[in-house]
C-alpha positions in Angstrom: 0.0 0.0 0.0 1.1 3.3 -1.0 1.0 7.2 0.2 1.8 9.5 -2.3 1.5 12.5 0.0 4.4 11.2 2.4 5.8 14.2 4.6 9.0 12.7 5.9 12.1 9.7 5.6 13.4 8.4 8.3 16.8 8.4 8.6 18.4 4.9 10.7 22.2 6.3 10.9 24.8 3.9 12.0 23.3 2.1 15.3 20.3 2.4 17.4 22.1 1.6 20.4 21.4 5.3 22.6 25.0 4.6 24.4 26.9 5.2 20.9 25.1 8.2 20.0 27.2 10.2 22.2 30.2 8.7 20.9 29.0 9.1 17.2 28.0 12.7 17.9 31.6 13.6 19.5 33.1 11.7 16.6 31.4 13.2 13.4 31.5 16.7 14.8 35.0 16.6 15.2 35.6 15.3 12.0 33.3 17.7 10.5 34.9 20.8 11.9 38.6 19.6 11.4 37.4 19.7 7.4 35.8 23.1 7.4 39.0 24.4 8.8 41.4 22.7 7.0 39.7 23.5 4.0 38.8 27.5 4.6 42.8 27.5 5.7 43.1 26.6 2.4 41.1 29.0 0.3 42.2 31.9 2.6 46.3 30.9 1.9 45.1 31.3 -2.0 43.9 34.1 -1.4 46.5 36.1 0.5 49.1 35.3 -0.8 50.0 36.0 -4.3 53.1 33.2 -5.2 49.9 31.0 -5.0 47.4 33.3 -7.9 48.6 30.2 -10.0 46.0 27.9 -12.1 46.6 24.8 -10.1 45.9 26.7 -6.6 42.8 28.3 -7.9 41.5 24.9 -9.1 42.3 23.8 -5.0 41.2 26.4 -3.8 37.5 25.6 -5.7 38.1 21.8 -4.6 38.2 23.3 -1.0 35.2 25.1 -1.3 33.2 22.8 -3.1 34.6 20.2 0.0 33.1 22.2 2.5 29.8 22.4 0.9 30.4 18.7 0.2 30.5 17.1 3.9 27.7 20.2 5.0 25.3 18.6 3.0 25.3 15.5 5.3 26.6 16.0 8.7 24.8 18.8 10.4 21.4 17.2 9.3 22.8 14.0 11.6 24.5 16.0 14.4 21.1 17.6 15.1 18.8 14.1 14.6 21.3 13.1 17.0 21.5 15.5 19.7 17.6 15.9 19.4 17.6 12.2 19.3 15.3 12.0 16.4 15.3 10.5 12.7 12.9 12.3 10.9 13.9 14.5 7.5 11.1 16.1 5.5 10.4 15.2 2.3 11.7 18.3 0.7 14.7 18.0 3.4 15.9 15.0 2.0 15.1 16.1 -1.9 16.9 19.2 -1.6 19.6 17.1 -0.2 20.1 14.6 -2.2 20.6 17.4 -4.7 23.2 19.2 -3.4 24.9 16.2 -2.1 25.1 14.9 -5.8 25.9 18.6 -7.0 28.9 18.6 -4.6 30.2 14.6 -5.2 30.2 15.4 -9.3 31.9 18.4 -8.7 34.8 17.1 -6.8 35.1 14.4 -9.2 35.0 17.2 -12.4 37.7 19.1 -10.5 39.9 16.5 -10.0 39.6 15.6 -14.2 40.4 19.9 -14.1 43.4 19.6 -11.9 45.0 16.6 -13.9 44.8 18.4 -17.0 46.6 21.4 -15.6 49.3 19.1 -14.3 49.2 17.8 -18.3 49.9 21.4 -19.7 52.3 22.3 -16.6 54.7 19.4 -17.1 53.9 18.5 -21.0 53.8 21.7 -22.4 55.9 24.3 -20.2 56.7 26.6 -22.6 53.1 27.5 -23.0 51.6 26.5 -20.1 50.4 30.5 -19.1 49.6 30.9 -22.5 47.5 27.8 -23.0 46.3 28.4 -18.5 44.7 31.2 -19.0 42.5 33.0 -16.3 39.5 32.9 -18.7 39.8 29.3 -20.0 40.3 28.7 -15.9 37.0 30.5 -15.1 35.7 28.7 -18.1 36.4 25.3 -17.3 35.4 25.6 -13.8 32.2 27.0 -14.9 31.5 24.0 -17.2 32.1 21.8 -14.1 29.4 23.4 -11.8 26.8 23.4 -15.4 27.3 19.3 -15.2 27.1 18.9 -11.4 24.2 21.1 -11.3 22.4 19.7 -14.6 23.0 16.2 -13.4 21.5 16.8 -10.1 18.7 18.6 -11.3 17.9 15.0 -13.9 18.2 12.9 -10.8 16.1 14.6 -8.3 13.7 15.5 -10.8 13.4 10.9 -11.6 12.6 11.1 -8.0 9.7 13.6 -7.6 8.1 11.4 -10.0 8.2 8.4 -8.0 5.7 7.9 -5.3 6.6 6.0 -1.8 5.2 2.8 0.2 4.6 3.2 3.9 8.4 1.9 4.4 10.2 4.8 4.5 13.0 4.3 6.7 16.4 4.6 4.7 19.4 2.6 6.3 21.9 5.6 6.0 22.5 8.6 7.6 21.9 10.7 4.7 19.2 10.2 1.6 21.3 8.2 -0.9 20.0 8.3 -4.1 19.9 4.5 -4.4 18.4 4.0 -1.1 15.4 6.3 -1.8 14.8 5.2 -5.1 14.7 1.7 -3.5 11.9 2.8 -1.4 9.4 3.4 -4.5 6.2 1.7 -4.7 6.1 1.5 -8.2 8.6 -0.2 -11.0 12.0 2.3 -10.4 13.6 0.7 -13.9 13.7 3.7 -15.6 15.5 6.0 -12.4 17.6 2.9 -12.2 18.8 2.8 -16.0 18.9 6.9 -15.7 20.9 6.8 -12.4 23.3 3.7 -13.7 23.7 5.1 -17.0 24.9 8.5 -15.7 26.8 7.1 -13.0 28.7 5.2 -15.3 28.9 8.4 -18.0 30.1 11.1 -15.1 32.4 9.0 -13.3 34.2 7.3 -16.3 34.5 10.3 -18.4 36.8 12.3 -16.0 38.5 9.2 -14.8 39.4 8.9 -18.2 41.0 12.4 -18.9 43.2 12.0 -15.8 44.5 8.5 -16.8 44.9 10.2 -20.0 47.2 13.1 -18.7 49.2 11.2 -16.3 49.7 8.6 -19.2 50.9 11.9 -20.7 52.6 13.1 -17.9 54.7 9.3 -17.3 56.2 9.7 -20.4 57.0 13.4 -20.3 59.1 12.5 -17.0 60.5 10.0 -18.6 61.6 11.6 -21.8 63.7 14.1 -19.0 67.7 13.2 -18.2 68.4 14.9 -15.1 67.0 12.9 -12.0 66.7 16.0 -10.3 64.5 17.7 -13.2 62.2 14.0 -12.6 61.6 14.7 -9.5 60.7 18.2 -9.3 58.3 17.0 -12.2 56.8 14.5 -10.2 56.8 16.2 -7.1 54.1 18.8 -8.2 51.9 15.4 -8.9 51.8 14.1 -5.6 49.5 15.8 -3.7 47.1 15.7 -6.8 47.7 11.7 -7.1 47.2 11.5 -3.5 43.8 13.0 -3.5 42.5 11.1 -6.5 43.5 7.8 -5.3 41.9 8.7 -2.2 38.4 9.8 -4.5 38.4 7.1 -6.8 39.5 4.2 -4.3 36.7 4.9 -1.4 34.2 5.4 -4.0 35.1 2.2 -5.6 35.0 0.9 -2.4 31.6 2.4 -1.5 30.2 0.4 -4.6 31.6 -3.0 -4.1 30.9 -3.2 -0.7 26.8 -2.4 -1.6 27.2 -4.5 -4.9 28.8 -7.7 -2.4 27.0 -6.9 0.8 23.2 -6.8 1.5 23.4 -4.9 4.2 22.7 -1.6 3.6 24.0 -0.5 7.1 27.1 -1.5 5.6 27.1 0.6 2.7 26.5 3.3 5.1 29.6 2.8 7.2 31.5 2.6 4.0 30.0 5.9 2.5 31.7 7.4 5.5 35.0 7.1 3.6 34.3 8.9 0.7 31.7 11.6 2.3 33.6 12.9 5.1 37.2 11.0 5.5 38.6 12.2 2.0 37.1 16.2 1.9 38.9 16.3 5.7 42.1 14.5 4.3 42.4 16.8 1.1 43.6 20.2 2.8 46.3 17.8 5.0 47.6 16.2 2.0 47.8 19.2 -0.1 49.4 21.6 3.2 52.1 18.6 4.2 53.2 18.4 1.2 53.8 21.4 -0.5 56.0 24.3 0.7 54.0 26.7 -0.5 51.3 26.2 0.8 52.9 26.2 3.9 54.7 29.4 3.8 51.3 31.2 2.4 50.1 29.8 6.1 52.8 30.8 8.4 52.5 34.2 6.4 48.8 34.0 6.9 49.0 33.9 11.1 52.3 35.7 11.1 55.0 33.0 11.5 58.4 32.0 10.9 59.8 30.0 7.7 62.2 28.7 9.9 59.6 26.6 11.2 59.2 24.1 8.5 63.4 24.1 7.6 63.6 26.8 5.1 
């Protein structure tokens, strides 16, 4: 039996058991303001400090942003079921988002495609790398990554409204996964399936595929050099940008095997964890450790000492 006027989901989080929720509480909140700092950090060392105006730290700076949106899509909307110790999200709660949560996952995974083809032009094409980096074909490609995020999110919420929902409307998660409320349907979902497979497939193979593609390029640029020294300058300013990427692709990968292989969705919850809040908090760490400038635009930014870090 069916109700298409429901008001609310409820959302079942990670355990039921009241002694955890402290725990969970203490646990997520730290997490989730340890990646809003690290990440504003981030944004506001672009922006002071001009040795970082530079393509690749504008394209961070956007990927830090876009991360704090990212993980405030989800988080508060469980701290305060939590702390209010209730489950409930309204039906337009969880529409609006699942929107912006899907907005925010394709745009780090656009940016990322962005940031590998910088690194292409940087380390393929160096002679014409400000030429060809431009700050309107910058602006322009970041612009065409918020058009897809936004115009994909908009196609998949929209599959939603359409559906109408069975008196079962708890959703095993802690935020409302696409998958898990199109699972809740009343009706035959096979055309939201086919749409959400067949763009999940489109949106996250596409941009894998240009980065493979440029650090394909970028192997045998390194290569081609004779100096060991020049290699590893070359390769250094990939690292960080590897780092992250693994980190995007690997969790997600691992978010999808561990729903296709286990039928619990509990599970797939746990594992979501990894890709939804461990990697936006780990970006601004792996990007500040390992890159001096970065690093000096932040002792700059609160006034410190170069001498700090062993310059």
């Amino acid at each position: 039996m069916c109700d298409e006027e429901v008001s609310e989901f409820l959302l079942l989080g990670f355990s039921e058991d009241p002694e955890l929720q402290p725990f969970i509480f203490g646990l997520f909140l730290s997490m989730y303001l340890v990646t809003v700092l690290g990440n504003l950090l981030i944004i506001l060392a672009t922006i002071s400090d001009s040795h970082l105006h530079t393509p690749m730290y504008f394209f961070l700076s956007n990927l830090s942003f876009v991360d704090i949106w990212f993980i405030s899509t989800t988080i508060p909307k469980m701290l305060v079921n939590i702390q209010t110790q209730s489950k409930a999200i309204t039906y337009a709660g969880c529409i609006i988002q699942m929107y912006f949560f899907l907005v925010f996952v394709e745009l780090d995974n656009f940016l990322l495609a962005v940031m590998a083809y910088d690194r292409f032009v940087a380390i393929c094409h160096p002679l014409h790398y400000t030429t060809i980096m431009n700050p309107r074909l910058c602006g322009l490609l970041v612009l065409a990554c918020w058009i897809l995020s936004v115009l994909h999110a908009l196609l998949q919420s929209l599959m939603v409204l359409r559906l109408s929902f069975c008196r079962d409307i708890e959703i095993p998660h802690f935020f409302c996964e696409l998958n898990q409320v199109v699972q809740l349907a009343c009706f035959d979902n096979l055309l939201n399936d086919i749409v959400m497979n067949f763009a999940l497939v489109l949106l996250a193979t596409c941009p894998l595929a240009g980065i493979l593609y440029s650090y394909s390029k970028i192997v045998s640029s390194i290569h081609a050099i004779s100096s060991a020294q020049g290699k590893y300058k070359a390769f250094s300013t990939c690292v960080s940008h590897l780092s992250v990427v693994s980190l995007f692709y690997c969790t997600g990968l691992g978010v999808y095997l561990s729903s296709a292989v286990s039928h619990s969705s509990r599970s797939s919850a746990t594992a979501s964890v990894l890709y939804t809040v461990v990697t936006p908090m780990l970006n601004p760490f792996i990007y500040s450790l390992r890159n001096k400038d970065v690093k000096r635009a932040l002792l700059r930014l609160f006034g410190g000492k170069r001498q700090f870090f062993g310059d």
